[in-house]
N, C-alpha and C positions, 0 to 999 in steps of 0.2 A: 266861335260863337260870339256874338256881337249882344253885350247886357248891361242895360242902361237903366238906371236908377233916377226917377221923379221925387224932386221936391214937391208938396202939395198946401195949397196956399190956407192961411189961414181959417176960411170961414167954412173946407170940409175937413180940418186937420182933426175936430172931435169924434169923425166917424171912419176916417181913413188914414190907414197910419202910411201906406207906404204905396205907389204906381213902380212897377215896373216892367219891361218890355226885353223880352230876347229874340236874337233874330241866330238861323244857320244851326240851331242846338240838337246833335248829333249823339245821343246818348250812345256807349256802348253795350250798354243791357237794355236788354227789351222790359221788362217789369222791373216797376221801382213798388216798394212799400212808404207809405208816409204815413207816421203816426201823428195821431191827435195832439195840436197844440192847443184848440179851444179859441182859434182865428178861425175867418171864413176868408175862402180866398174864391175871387169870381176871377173864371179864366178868359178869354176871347180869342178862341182860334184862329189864326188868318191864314196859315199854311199850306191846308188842303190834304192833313196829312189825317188818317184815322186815328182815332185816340180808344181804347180800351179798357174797361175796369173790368178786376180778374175776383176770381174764389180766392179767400182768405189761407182755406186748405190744400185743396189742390190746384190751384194758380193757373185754372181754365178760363178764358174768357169766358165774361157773362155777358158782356155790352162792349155795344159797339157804337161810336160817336165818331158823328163829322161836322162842321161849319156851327162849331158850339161855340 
């Protein structure tokens, strides 16, 4: 996996704290959980790959997302 970390210049450093970009990222689990840290984070697909958000309970897909 190829993961690259942006500096971001001063005049949008008060609304954006961090740019980052991975490339080749091969999880070996299919569902990840991510708990609330109270950041928003905007994704941009470019892979072509499905992305999925599951039931909290029983871990079935609910949605199904592509070219987000």
């Amino acid at each position: 996996m190829n993961f690259t970390t942006h500096q971001v210049c001063s005049e949008i450093a008060p609304y954006i704290e961090s740019i980052f970009h991975y490339r080749d990222f091969m999880p070996d689990h299919s569902i990840e959980k991510v708990v609330p840290t109270g950041h928003v984070f905007l994704i941009f697909e470019l892979d072509g790959y499905t992305r999925h958000t599951y039931d909290n309970d029983s871990l079935k897909e609910n949605a199904s997302y592509t070219k987000a």
